[in-house]
C-alpha positions as CSV (number, residue, x, y, z in Angstrom):
1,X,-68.0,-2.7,24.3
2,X,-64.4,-1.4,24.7
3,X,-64.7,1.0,21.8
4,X,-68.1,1.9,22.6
5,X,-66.6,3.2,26.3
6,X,-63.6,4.4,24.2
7,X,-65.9,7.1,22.5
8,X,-68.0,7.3,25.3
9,X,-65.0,8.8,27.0
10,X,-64.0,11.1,24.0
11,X,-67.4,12.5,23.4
12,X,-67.3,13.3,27.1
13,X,-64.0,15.2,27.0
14,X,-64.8,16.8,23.6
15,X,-68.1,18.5,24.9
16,X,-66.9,19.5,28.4
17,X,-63.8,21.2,26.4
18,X,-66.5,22.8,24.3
19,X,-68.6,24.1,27.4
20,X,-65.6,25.8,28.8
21,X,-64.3,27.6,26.1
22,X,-68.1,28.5,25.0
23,X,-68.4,29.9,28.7
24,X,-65.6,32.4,27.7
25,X,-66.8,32.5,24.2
26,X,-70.2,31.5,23.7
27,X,-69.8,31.7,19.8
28,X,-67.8,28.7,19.9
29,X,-70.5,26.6,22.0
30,X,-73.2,27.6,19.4
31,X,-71.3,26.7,16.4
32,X,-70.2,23.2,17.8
33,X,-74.0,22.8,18.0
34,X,-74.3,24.0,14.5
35,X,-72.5,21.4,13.3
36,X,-74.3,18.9,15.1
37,X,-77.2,19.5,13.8
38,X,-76.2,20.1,10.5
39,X,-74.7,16.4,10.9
40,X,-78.1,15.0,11.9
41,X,-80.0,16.9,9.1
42,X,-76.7,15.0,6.6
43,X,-77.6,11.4,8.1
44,X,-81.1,12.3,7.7
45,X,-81.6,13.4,4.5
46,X,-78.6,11.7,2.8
47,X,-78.6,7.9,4.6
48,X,-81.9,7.8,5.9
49,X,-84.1,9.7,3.3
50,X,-81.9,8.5,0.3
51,X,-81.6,12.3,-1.6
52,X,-78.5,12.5,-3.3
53,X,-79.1,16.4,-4.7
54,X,-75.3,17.7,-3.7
55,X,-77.5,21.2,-4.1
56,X,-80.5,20.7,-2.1
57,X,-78.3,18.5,0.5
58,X,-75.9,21.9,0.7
59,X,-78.6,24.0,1.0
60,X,-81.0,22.0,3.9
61,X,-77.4,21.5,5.5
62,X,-76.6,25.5,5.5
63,X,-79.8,26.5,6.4
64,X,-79.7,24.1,9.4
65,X,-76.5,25.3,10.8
66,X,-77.4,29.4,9.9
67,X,-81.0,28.8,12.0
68,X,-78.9,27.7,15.0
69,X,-76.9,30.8,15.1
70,X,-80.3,32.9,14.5
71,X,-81.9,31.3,16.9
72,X,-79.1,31.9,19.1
73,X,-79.2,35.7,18.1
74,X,-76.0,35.5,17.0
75,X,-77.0,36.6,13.4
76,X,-79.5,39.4,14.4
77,X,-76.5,41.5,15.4
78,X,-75.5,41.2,11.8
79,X,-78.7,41.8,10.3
80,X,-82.0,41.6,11.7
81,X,-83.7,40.3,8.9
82,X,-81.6,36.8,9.7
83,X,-84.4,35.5,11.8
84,X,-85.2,32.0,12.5
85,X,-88.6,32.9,10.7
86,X,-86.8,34.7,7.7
87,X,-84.3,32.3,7.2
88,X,-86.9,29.1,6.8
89,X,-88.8,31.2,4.4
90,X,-86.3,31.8,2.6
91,X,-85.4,28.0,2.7
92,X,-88.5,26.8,1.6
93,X,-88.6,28.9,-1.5
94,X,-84.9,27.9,-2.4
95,X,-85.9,24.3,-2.1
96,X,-88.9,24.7,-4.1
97,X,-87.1,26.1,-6.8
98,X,-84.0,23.4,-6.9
99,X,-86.6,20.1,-6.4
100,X,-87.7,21.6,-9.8
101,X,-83.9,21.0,-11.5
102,X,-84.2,17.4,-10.6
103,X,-88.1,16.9,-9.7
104,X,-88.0,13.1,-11.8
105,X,-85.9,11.8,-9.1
106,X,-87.6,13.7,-6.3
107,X,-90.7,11.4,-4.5
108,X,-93.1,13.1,-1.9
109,X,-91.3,11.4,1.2
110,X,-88.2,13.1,-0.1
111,X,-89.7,17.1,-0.6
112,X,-91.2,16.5,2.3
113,X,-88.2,15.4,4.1
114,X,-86.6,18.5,2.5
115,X,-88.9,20.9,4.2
116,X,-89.3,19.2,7.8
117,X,-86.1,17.5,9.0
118,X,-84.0,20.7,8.7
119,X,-86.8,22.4,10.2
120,X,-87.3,20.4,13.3
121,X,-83.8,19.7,14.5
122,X,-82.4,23.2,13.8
123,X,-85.0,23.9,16.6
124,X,-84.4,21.2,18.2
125,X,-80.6,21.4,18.7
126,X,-81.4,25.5,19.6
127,X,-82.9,24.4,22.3
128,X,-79.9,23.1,23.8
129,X,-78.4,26.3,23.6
130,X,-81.4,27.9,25.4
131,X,-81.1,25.8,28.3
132,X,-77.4,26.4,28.8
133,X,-77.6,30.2,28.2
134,X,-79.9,30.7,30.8
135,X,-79.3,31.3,34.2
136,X,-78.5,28.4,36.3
137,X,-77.9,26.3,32.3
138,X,-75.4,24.2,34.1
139,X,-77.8,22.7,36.8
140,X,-80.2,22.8,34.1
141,X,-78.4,20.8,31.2
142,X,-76.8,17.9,33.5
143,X,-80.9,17.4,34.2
144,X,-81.2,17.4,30.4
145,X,-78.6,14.7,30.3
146,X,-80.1,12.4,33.4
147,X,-83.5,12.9,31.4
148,X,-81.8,11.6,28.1
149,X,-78.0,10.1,28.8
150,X,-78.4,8.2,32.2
151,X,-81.9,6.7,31.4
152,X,-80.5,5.1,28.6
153,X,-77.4,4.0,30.2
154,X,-79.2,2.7,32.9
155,X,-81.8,1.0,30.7
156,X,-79.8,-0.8,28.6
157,X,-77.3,-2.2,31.6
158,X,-80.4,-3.1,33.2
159,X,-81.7,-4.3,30.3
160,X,-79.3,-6.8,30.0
161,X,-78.3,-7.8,33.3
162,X,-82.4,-8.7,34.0
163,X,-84.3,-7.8,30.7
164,X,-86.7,-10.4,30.2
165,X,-90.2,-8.6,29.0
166,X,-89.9,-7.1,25.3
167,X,-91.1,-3.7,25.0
168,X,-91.1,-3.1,22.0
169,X,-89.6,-6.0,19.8
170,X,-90.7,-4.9,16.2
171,X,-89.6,-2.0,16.4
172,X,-86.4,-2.5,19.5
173,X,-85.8,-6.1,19.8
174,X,-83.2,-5.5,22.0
175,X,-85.1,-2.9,24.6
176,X,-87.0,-4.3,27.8
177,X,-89.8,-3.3,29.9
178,X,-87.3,-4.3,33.2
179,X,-84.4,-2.1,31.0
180,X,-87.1,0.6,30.8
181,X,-88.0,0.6,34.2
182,X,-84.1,0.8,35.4
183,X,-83.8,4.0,33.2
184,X,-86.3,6.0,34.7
185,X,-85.2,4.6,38.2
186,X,-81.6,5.5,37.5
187,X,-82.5,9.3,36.4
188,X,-84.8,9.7,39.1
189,X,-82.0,8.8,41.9
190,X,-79.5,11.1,40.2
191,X,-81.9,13.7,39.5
192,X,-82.7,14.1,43.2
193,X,-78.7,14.1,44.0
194,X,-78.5,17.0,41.2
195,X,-81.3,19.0,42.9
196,X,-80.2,18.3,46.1
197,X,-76.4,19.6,45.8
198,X,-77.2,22.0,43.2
199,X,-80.7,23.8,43.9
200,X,-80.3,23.1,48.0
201,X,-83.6,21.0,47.5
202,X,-86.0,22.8,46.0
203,X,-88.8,22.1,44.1
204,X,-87.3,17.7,44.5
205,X,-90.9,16.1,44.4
206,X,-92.2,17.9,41.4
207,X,-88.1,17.7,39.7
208,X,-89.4,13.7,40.4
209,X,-92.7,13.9,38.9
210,X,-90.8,15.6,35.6
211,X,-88.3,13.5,35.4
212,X,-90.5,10.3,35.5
213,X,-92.0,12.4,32.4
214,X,-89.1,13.5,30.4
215,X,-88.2,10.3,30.6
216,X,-90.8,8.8,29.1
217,X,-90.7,11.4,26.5
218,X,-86.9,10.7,25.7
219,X,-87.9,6.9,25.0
220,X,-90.2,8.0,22.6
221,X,-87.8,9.6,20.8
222,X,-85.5,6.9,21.1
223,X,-88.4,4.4,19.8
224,X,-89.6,6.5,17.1
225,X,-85.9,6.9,15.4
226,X,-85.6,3.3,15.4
227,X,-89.1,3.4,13.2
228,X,-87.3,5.9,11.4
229,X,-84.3,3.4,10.4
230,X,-86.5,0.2,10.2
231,X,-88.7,2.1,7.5
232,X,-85.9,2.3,5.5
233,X,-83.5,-1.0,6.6
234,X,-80.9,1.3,8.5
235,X,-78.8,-0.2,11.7
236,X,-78.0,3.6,12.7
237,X,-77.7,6.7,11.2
238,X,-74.3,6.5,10.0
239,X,-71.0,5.3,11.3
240,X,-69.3,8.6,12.5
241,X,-69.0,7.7,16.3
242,X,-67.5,3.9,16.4
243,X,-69.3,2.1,18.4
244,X,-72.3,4.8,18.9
245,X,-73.8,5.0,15.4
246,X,-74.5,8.0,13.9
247,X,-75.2,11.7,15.6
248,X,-79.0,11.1,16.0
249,X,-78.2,8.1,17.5
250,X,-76.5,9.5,20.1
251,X,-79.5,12.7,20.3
252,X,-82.6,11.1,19.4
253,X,-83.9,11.1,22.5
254,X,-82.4,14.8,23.7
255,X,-84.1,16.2,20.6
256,X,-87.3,15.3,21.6
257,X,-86.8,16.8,25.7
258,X,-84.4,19.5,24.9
259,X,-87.5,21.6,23.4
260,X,-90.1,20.3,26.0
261,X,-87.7,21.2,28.7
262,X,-86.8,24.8,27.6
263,X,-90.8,25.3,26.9
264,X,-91.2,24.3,30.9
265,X,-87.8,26.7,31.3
266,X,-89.3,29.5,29.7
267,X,-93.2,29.4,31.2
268,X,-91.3,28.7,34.5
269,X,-92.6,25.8,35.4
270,X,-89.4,24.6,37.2
């Protein structure tokens, strides 16, 4: 527990440190995200997935990173054929044509890995970046956190000062339906503080009604990267933060609201 509060405490400092010099500097904020995805798309095609291609690794991890920046913009000021679009086209083909150097050792699970994973979470880890940049991003990220960070934390303290109900033990043994029900409880109350000192109250029953949502939406995440890791007899992703796992450990849940919530962000629904 101590070193799990230990790098708790550092990941906190490290990202605030981030946001402040990426307010100054934005490029800096959007290559820290970068590398966190390309870090996800490494544990996910390397420990989860099993490839071992150092070339088609390389290439699924540079593509992931270079589709954060385009998706940023960043790289249209450079050249404007560097869209996210472009760049996944281009990807695809360059994957196609390396699975063929080593296609023996190549099964469908693993081209198809390939071609999604980097795909999805260099989106997915954008996203992030959308709801920062954006006016108001502050307000709007610490929601992304309750939605994601405090559910959790107040699930699984829940969970195990009164978790008695499995939820859902094949695939969580450890997760309750009481530990579930604390999470969403937990975001909701800070939720309402956050809109209440930060958007002078506006909008709180329907910020309510989301939040019950995105919650919901963040355990699914949650649940269905466990799946991911039971398929193939994984504890977590990797051992890069101690105590914490891997990073999609840490994000599996924020990768599946950060894109739901910048959707609602953009169609202004909030």
């Amino acid at each position: 527990m101590k070193t799990r509060i230990l790098s708790g405490a550092v990941m906190i400092v490290l990202c605030v440190g981030v946001l402040a010099v990426g307010a100054s500097f934005p490029p800096v904020l959007t290559a820290f995200i970068a590398l966190l995805a390309l870090l996800g798309v490494y544990e996910m095609l390397h420990n989860a997935c099993q490839i071992k291609q150092l070339l088609l690794l390389m290439l699924a991890c540079t593509y992931t990173a270079l589709a954060v920046f385009s998706y940023d913009g960043l790289l249209l000021k450079l050249w404007s054929g560097l869209t996210p679009v472009h760049l996944t086209v281009v990807y695809c083909v360059l994957t196609a044509a390396l699975s063929l150097v080593d296609h023996r050792s190549l099964t469908l699970q693993n081209i198809a890995a390939l071609l999604a994973f980097p795909t999805v979470m260099a989106y997915a880890f954008s996203a992030i970046l959308r709801i920062y940049c954006r006016a108001g991003g502050v307000y709007y990220l610490l929601l992304l956190l309750t939605f994601s960070c405090i559910c959790d934390c107040g699930a699984y303290f829940t969970g195990v000062t009164i978790g008695r109900h499995k939820l859902c033990p094949e695939i969580s043994p450890k997760k309750t339906v009481e530990g579930a029900v604390g999470g969403v409880v937990w975001a909701l109350i800070v939720a309402a503080a956050l809109c209440l000192t930060m958007a002078d109250g506006v909008g709180l029953w329907p910020l309510l009604c989301a939040t019950f949502v995105f919650c919901l939406a963040g355990m699914v995440g949650d649940l269905f990267a466990s799946v991911i890791k039971r398929s193939v007899g994984l504890k977590d992703y990797s051992q890069l933060i101690p105590g914490h796992g891997g990073i999609l450990d840490r994000f599996d849940s924020i990768l599946l609201i950060a894109p739901l919530l910048a959707i609602c962000l953009d169609g202004g629904l909030f």
